[in-house]
KOLVEX-844341 format. One record per residue: residue in three letters; x, y, z of N, C-alpha, C, O in turn. Coordinates in Angstrom, 1 decimal. Last residue first. Layout:
! KOLVEX-844341
  vexke     n_u     n_v     n_w    ca_u    ca_v    ca_w     c_u     c_v     c_w     o_u     o_v     o_w
    Ala       X       Y       Z       X       Y       Z       X       Y       Z       X       Y       Z
...
This chain:
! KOLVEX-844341
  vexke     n_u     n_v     n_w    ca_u    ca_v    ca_w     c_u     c_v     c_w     o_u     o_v     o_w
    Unk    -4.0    14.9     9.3    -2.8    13.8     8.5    -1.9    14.6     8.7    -0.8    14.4     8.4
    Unk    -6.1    15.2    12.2    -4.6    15.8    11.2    -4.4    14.4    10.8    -4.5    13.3    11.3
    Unk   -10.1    14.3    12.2    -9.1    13.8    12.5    -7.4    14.4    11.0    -7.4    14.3     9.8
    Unk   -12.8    15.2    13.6   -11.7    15.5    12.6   -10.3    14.9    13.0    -9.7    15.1    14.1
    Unk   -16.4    14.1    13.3   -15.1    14.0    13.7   -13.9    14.5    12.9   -13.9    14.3    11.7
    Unk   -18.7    13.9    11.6   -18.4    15.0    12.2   -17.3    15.0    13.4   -17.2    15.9    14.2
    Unk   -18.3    11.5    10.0   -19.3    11.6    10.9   -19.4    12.6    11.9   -19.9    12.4    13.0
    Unk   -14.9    12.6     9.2   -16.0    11.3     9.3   -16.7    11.3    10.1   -16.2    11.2    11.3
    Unk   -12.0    14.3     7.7   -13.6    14.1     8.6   -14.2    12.8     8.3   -14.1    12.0     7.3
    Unk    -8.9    15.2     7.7    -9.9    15.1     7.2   -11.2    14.5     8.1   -11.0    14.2     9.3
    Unk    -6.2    17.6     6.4    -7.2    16.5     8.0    -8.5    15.9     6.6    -8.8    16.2     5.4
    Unk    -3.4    19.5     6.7    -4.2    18.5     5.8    -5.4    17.6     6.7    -5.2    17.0     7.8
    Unk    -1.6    22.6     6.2    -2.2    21.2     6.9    -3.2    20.7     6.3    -3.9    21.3     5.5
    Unk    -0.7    24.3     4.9    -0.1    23.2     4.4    -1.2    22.0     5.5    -1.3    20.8     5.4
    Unk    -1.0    26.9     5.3    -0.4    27.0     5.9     0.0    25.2     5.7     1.0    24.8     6.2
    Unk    -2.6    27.8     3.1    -1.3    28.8     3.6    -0.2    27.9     4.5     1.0    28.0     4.5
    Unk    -4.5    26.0     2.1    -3.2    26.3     1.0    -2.2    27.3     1.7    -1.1    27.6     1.2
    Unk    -5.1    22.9     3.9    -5.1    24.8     4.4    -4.1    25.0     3.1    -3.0    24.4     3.1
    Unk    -7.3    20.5     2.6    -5.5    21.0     2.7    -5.9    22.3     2.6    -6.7    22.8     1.7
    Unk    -9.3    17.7     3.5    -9.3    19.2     3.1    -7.4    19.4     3.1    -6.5    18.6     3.4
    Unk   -11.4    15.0     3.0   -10.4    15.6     2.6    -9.7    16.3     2.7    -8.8    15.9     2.0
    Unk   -14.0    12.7     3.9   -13.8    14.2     3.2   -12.6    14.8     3.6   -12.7    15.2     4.8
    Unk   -14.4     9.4     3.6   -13.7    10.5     4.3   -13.9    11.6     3.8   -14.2    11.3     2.7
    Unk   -16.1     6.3     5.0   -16.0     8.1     4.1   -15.0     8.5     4.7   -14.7     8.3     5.9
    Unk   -14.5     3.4     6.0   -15.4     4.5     6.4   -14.8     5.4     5.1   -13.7     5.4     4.6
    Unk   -13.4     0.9     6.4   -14.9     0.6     5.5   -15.9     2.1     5.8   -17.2     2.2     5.8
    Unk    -9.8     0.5     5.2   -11.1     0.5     6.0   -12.3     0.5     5.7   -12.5     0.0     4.6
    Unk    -8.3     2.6     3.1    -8.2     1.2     3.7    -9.5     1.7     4.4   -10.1     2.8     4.3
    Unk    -5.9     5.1     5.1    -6.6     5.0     3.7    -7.3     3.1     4.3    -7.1     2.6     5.4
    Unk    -4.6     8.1     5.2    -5.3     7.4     6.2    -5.9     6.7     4.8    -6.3     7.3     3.9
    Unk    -1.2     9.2     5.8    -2.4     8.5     4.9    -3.6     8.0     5.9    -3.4     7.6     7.0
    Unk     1.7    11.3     4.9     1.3    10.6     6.3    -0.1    10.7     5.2    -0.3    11.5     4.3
    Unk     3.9    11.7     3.3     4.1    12.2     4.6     2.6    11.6     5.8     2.6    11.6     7.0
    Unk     5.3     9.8     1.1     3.9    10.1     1.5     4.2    10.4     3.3     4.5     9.6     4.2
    Unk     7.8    11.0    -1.0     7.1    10.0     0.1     5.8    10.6     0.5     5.4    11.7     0.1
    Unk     8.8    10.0    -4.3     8.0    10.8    -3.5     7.4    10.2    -1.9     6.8     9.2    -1.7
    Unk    10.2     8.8    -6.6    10.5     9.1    -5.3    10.1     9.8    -4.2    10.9    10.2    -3.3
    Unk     8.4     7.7    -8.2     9.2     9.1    -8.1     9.6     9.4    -7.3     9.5    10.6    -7.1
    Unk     7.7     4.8    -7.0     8.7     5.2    -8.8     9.3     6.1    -9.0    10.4     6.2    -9.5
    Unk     6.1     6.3    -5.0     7.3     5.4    -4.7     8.1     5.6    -6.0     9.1     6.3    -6.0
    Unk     3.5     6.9    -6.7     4.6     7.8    -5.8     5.9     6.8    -5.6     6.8     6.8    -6.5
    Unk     3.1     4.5    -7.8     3.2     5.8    -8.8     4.2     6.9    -7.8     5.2     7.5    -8.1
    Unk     2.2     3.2    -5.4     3.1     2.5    -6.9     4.0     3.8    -7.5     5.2     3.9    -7.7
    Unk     0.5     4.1    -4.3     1.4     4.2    -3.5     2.9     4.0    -4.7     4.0     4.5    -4.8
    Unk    -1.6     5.0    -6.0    -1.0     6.2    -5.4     0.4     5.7    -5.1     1.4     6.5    -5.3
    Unk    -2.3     2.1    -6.6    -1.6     2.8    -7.6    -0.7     4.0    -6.9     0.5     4.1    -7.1
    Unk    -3.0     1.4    -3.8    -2.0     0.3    -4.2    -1.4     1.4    -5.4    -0.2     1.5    -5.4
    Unk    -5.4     2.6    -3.7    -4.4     2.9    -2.8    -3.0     2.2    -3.5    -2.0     3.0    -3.6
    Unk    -6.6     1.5    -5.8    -6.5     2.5    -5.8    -5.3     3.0    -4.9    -4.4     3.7    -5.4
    Unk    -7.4    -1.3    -4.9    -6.3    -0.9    -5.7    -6.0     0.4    -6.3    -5.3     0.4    -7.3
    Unk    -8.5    -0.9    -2.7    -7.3    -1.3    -2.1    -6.4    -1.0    -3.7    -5.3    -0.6    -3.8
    Unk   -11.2     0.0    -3.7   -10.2     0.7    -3.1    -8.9     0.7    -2.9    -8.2     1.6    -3.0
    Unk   -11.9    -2.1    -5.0   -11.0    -1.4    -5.8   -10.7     0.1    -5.0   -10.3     1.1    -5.6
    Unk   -12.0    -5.0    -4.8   -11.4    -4.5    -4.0   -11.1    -2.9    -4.4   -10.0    -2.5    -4.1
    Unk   -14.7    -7.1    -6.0   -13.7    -6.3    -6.1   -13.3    -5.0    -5.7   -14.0    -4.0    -6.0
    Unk   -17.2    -7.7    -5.3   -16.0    -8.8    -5.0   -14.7    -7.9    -4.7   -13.9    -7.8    -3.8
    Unk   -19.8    -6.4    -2.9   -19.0    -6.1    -4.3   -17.5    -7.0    -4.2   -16.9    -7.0    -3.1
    Unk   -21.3    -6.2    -0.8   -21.4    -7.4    -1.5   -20.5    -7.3    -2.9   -20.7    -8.1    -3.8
    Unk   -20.8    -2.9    -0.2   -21.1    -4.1     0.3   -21.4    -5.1    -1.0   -21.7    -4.6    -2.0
    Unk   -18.7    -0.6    -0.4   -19.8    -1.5    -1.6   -19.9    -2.4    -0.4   -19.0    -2.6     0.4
    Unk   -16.3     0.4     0.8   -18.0     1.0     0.7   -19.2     0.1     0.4   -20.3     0.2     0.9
    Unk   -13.2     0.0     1.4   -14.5    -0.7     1.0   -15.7    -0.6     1.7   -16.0    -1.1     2.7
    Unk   -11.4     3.2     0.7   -12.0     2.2     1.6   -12.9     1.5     1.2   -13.6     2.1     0.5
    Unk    -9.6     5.0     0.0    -9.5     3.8    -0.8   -10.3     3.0     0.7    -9.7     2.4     1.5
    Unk    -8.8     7.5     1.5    -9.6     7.2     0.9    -9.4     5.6     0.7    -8.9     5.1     1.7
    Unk    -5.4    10.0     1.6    -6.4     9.5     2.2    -8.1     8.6     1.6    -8.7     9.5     1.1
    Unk    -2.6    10.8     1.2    -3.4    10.8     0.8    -4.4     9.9     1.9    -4.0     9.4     2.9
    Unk     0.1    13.6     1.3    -0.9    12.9     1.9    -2.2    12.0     0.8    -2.5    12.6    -0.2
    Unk     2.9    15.1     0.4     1.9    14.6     0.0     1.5    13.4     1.2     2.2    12.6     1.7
    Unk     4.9    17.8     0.1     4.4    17.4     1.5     3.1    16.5     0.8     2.1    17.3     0.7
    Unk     7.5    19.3    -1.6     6.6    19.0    -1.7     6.2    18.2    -0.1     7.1    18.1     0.8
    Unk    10.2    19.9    -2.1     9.5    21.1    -1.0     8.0    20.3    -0.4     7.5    20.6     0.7
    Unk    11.0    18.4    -4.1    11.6    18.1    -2.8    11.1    19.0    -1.9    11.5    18.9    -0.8
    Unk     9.4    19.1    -6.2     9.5    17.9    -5.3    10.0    17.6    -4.4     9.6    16.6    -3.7
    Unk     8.2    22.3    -6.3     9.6    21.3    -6.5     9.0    20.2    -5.8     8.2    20.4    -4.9
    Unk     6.2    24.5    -7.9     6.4    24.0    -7.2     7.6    22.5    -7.1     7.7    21.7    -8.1
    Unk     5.4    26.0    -9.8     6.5    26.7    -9.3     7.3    25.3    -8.3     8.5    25.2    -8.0
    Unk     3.5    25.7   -11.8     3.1    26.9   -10.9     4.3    26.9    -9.9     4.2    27.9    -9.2
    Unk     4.7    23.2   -12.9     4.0    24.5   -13.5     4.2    25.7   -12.7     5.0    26.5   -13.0
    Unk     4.2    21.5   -10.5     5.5    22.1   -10.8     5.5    23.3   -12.2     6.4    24.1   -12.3
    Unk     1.2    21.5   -10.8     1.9    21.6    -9.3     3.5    22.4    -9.7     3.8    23.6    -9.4
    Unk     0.9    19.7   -13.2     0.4    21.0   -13.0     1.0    21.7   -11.5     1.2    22.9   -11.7
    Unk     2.7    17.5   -12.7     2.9    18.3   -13.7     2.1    20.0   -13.6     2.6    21.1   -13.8
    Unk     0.6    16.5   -10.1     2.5    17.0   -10.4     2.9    17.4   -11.5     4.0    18.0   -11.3
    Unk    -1.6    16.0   -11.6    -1.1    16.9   -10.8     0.1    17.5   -10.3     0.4    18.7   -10.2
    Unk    -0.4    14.5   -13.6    -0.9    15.2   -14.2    -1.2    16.5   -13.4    -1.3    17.6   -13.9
    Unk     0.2    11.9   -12.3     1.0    12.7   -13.3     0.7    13.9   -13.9     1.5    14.4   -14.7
    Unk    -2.8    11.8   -11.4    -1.6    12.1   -10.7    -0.2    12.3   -10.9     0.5    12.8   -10.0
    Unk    -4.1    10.9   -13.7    -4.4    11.9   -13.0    -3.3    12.3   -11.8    -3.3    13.5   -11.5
    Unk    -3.4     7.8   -14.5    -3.3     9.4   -15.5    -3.1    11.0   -14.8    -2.4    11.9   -15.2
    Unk    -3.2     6.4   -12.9    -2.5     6.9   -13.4    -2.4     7.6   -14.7    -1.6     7.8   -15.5
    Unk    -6.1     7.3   -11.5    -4.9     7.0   -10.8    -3.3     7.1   -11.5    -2.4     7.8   -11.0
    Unk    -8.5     8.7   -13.1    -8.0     7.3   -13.1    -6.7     7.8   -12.3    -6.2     8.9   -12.6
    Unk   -10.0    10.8   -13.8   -10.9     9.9   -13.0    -9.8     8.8   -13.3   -10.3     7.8   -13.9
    Unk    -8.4    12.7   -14.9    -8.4    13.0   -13.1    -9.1    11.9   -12.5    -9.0    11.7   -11.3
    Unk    -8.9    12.5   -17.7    -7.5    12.1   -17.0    -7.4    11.8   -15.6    -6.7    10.9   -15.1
    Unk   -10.9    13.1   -19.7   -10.6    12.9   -18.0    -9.8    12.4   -17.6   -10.1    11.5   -16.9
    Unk    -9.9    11.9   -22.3   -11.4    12.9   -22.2   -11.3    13.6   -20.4   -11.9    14.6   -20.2
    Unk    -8.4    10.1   -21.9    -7.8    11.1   -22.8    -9.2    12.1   -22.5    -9.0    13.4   -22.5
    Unk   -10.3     8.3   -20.1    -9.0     8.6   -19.7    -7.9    10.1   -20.5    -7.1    10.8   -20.0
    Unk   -11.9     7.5   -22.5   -12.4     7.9   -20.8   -11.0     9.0   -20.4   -10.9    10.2   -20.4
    Unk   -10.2     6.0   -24.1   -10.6     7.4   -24.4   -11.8     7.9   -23.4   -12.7     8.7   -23.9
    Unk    -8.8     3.9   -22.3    -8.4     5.2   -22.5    -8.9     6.4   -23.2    -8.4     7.5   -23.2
    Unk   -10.5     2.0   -20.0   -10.9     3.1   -21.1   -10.2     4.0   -21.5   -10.6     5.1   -21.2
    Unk    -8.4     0.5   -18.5    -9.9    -0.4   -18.8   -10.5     0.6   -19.4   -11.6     0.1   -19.6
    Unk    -6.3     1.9   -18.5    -6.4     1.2   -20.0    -7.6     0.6   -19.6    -8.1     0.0   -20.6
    Unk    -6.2     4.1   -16.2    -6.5     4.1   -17.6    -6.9     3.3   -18.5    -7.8     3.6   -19.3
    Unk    -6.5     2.1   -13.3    -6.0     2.2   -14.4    -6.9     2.7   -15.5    -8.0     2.1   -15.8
    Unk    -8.2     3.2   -10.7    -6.5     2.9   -11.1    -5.9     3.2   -12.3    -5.0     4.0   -12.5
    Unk   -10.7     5.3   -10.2   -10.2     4.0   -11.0    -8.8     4.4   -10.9    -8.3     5.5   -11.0
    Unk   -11.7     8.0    -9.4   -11.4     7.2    -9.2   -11.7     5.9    -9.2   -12.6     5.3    -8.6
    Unk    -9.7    10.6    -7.8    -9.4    10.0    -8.7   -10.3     8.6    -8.3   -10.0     8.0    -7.3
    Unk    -9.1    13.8    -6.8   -10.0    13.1    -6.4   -10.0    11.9    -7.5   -10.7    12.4    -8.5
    Unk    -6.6    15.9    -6.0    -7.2    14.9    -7.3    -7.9    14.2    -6.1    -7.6    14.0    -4.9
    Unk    -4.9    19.0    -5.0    -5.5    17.9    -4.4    -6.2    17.4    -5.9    -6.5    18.2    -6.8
    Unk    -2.8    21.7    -4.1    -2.9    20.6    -5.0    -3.9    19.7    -4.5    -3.7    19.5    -3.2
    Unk    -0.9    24.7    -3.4    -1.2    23.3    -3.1    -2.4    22.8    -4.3    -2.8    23.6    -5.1
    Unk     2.1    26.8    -2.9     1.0    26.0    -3.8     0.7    24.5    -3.4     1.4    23.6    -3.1
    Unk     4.1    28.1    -2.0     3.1    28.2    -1.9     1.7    28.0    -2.5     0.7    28.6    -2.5
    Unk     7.0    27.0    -2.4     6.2    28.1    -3.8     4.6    28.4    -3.3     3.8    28.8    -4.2
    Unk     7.0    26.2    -0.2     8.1    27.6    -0.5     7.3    27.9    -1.9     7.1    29.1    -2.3
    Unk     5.7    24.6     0.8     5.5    25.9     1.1     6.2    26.9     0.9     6.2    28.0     1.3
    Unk     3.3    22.7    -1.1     4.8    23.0    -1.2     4.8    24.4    -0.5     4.1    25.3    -1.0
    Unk     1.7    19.6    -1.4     1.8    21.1    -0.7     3.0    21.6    -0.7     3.8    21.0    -0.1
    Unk    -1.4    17.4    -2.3    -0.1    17.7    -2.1     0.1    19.6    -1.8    -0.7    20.5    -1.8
    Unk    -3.6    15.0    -1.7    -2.7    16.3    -1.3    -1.7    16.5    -1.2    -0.9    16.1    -0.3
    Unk    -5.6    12.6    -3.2    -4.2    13.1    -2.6    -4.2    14.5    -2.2    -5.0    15.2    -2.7
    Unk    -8.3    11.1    -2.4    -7.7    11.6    -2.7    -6.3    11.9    -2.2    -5.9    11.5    -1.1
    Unk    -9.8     7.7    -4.1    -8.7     8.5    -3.5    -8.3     9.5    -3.9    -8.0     9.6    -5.1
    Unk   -12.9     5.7    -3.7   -11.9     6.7    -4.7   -10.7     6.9    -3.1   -10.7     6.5    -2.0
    Unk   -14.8     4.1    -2.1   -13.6     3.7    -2.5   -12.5     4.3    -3.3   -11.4     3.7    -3.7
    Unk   -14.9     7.5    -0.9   -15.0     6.0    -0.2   -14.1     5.0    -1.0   -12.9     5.0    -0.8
    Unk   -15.1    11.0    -0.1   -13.9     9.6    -0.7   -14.3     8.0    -0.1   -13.9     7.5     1.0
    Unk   -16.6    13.0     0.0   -17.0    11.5     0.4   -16.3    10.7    -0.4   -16.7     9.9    -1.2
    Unk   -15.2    15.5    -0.9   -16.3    15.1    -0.2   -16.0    13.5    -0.4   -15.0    13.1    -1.0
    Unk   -12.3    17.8    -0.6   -13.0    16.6    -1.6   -13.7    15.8    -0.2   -13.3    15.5     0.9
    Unk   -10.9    21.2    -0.7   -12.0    19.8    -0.1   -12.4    19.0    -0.8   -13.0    19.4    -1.8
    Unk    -8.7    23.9    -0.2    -9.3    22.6    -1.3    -9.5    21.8    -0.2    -8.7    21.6     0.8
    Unk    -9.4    26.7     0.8    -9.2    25.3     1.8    -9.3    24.7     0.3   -10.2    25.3    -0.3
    Unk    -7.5    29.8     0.9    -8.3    28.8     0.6    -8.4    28.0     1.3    -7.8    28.0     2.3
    Unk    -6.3    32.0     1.1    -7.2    31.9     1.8    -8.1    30.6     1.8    -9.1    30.4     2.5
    Unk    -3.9    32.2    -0.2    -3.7    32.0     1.0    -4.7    32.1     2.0    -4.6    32.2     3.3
    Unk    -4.2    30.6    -3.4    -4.8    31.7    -2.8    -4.5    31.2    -1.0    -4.9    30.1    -0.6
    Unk    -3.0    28.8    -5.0    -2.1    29.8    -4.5    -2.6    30.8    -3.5    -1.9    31.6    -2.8
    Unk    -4.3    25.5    -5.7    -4.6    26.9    -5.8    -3.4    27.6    -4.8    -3.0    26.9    -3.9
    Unk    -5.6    23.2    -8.1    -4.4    23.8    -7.7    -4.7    25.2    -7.0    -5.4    26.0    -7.6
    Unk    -7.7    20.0    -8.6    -7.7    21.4    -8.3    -6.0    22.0    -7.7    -5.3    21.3    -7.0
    Unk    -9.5    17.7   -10.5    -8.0    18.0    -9.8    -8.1    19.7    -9.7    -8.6    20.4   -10.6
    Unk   -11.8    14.7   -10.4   -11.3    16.1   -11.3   -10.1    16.7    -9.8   -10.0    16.3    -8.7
    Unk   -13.1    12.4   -10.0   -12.7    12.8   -11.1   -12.1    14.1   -11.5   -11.9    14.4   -12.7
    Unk   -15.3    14.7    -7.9   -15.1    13.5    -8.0   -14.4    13.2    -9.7   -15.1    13.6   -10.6
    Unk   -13.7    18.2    -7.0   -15.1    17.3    -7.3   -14.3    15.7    -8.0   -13.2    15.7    -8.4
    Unk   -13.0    20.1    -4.9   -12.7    18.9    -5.8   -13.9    18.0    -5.9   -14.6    17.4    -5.1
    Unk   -14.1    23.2    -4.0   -14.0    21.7    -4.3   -13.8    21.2    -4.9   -14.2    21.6    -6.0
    Unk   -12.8    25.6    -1.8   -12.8    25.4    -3.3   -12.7    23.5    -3.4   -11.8    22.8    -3.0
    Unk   -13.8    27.8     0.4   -13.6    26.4     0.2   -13.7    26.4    -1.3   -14.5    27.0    -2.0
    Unk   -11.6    30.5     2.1   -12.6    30.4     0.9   -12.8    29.0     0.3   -11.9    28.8    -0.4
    Unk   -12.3    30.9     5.8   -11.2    30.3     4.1   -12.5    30.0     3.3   -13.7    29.6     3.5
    Unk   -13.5    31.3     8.1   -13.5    32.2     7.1   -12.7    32.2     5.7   -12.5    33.1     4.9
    Unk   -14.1    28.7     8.8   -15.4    29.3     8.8   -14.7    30.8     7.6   -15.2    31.1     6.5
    Unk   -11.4    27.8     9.5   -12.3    27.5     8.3   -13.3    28.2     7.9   -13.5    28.4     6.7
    Unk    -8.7    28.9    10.6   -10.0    29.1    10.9   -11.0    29.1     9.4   -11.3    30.0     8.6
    Unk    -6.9    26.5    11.8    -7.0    26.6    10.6    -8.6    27.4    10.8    -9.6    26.8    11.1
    Unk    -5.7    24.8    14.0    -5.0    26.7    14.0    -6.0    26.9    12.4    -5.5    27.9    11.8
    Unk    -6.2    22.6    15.0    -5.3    22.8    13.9    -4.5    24.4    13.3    -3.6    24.9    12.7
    Unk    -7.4    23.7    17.4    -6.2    22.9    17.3    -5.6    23.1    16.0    -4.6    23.7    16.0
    Unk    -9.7    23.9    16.5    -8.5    25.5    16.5    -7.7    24.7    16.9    -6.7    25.2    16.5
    Unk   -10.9    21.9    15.1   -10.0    22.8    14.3    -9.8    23.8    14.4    -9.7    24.6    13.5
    Unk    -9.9    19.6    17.3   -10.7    20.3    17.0   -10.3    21.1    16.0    -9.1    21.1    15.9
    Unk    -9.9    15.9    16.5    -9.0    17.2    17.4    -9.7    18.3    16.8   -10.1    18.1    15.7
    Unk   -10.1    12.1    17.9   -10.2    13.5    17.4    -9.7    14.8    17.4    -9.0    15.1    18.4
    Unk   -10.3     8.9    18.5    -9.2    10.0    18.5    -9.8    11.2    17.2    -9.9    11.1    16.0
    Unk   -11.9     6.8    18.7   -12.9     8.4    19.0   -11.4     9.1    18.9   -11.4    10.2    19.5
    Unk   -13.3     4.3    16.8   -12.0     4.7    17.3   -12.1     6.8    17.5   -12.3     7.7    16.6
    Unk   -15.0     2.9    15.1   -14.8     3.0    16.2   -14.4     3.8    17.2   -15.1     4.1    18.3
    Unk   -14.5     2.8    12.7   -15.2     3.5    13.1   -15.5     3.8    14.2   -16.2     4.8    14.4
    Unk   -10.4     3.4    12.5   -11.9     2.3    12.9   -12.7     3.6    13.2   -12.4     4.7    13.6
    Unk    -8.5     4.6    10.1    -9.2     4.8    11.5   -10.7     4.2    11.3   -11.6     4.3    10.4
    Unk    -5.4     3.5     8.7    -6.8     4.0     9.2    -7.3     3.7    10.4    -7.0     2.9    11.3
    Unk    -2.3     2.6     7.3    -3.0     2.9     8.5    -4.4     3.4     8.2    -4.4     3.9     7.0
């Protein structure tokens, strides 16, 4: 699923109950993975176009999680990949669930979203949002992980965010917000 640029379904963020102006924002930056416990926080990842991020969220160990990843596969560089793990799909997402259940967190408490893999590039052959989405979905499925809800695909940005207290997840485009 995604959302046309089109398409004006929006919701405000006291709708979401999430008062941002005073959560402490901590970013994911592009290629790299963030965890945090602090019940004040927001993790945000800026302009996901053809990358992807995930979110994940556990509220009984109260820990959340987000990777901004973005290439699929490791082996077109694994010593890219052994130096940065976070900029490839399957390296970096094993890697957040390993650090995630570190800090306490179970898979079955877990609540993962992701959102991103859109075609940005104009005149570029290759698809490599779609195969980015395609690893997340690969990689989660094998663990049996479901994906509680995605917006991915399409030809718009996204930026990202997950409330670490309270687990919700949204994200933005052209100053619209739209809940995962």
């Amino acid at each position: 699923m995604h959302i046309q640029e089109d398409q004006t379904v929006s919701i405000e963020l006291d709708v979401l109950k999430v008062p941002l102006a005073a959560k402490k924002k901590i970013v994911v930056d592009v290629a790299d993975m963030k965890i945090s416990r602090d019940p004040d926080a927001v993790l945000m990842t800026l302009a996901l176009g053809s990358c992807v991020g995930l979110a994940v969220h556990d509220p009984v160990a109260q820990v959340g999680g987000m990777i901004h990843f973005m290439l699929p596969l490791s082996t077109k560089d694994p010593q890219k990949a052994r130096c940065n793990p976070c900029m490839y799909g399957d390296t970096g997402i094993p890697l957040l669930f390993h650090t995630m259940y570190e800090a306490g967190a179970k898979k079955e408490n877990m609540r993962v979203v992701i959102a991103g893999g859109a075609s940005v590039l104009h005149g570029v052959t290759s698809d490599i949002g779609g195969h980015n989405i395609t690893i997340a979905r690969k990689l989660l499925w094998k663990n049996g992980v479901i994906i509680a809800a995605e917006d991915t695909g399409g030809t718009i940005p996204r930026t990202l965010y997950l409330d670490v207290a309270s687990g919700k997840t949204w994200f933005t485009n052209n100053g619209r917000i739209f809940e995962l």
